[in-house]
N, C-alpha and C positions, 0 to 999 in steps of 0.2 A: 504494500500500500504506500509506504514510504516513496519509494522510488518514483511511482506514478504523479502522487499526488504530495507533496512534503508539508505536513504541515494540515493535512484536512481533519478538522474537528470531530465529521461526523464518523468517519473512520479510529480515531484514535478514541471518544465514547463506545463504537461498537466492540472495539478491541477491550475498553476497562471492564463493558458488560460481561464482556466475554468471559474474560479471566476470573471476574469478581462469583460468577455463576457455575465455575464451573467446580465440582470437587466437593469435599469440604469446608469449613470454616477459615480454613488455613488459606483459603483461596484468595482471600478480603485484604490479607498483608502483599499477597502478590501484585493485586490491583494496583495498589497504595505504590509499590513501586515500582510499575510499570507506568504509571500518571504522572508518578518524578519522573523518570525517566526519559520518558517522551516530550514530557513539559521542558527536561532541558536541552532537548537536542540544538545545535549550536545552529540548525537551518531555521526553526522555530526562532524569530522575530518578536521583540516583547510586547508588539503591537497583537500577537497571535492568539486566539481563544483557547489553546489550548494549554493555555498558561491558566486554566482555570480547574484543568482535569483531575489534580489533584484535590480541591477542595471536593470535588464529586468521590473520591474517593475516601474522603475522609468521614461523608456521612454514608457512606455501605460499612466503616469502621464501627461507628458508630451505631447502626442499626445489628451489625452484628453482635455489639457490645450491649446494647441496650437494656439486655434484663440484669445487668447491676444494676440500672435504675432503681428497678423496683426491687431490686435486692439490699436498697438504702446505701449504696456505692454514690459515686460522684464522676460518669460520662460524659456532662457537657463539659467536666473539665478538658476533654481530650483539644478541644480548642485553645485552649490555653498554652500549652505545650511549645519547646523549644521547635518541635520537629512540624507542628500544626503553623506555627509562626513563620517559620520559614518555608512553609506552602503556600501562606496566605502573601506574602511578599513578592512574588512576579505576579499574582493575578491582580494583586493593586494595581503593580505599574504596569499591567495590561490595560484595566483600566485609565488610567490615566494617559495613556500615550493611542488606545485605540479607536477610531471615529465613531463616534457616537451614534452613528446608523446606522453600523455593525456591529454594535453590542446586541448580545440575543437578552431577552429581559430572564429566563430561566439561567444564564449563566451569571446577570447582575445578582439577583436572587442568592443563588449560593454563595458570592461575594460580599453582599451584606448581609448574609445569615452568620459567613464566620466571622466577620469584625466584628457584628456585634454578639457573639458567643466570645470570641477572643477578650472583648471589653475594649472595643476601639470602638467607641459608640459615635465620637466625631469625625472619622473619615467615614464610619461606616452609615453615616448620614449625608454625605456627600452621592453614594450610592442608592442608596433609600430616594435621592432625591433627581439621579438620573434615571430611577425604574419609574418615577410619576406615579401617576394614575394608574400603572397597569400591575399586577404582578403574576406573580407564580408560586402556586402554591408548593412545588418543592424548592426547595428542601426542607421547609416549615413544619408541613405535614408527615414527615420522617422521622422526623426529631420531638414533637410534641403531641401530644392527645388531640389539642385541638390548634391545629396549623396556624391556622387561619388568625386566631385571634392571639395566638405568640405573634405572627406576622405583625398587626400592626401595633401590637404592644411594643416592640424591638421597635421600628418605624420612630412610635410616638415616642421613646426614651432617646434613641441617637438623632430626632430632631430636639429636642430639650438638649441634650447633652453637648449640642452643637451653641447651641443659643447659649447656655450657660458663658462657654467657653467665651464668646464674641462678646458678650454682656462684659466679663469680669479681663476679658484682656484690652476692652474699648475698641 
């Protein structure tokens, strides 16, 4: 796929699918770094979506991990993480560096799902605020009971958290 097409989205998702579904549970860590992997190949441009395949891999981590939740563990922490931080850091600056009419609103969505799981509530309000009007219910609905209204609770906190900041830095 590489060779034909260097760099295409929709192929390097079908490949995370692929890997993340196939086997056992052990399957979900292979994803995780085949999404690094591919996210850093040197042809891949920081402009590129695929700078955001890792965060998709982190909520199949995630969903795998999920019954600590209810086992009174702590898995949103996984965003927190040295190794989730520096996932989240090229799909920023894909953001930032990629034309706004080529952002898909499902891959902004997983970009301000993890800043504001991370607790970057003021960049990740910068994102909240180029998805608009429109959203996507994943990754919201993977991650919480009820998606939707985690969605604009995250929204309505990293718009506040932005304000704060502008308020108190003048």
């Amino acid at each position: 796929m590489w060779r034909i097409d260097p760099g295409n989205r929709e192929a390097a998702h079908r490949m995370l699918g692929a890997i993340a579904a196939s086997g056992a549970g052990g399957r979900v860590l292979d994803a995780q770094m085949f999404a690094r992997w591919i996210a850093s190949f040197p042809e891949i441009g920081p402009a590129s979506p695929v700078k955001v395949l890792p965060l998709y891999a982190l909520v199949r981590l995630w969903e795998q991990n999920s019954h600590v939740a209810s086992a009174g563990g702590l898995p949103h922490l996984l965003w927190t993480t040295d190794a989730a931080l520096a996932d989240i850091q090229p799909a920023w600056a894909w953001f930032r560096r990629a034309e706004p009419a080529t952002r898909l609103v499902l891959d902004l969505s997983h970009l301000a799902h993890a800043l504001w799981a991370a607790h970057r509530l003021d960049i990740a309000a910068d994102v909240f605020e180029a998805i608009g009007a429109y959203g996507a219910t994943r990754p919201w609905e993977q991650v919480a009971d009820d998606g939707v209204a985690k969605l604009v609770q995250a929204r309505a906190q990293s718009m506040l958290a932005r304000h704060q900041i502008r308020t108190t830095t003048g």
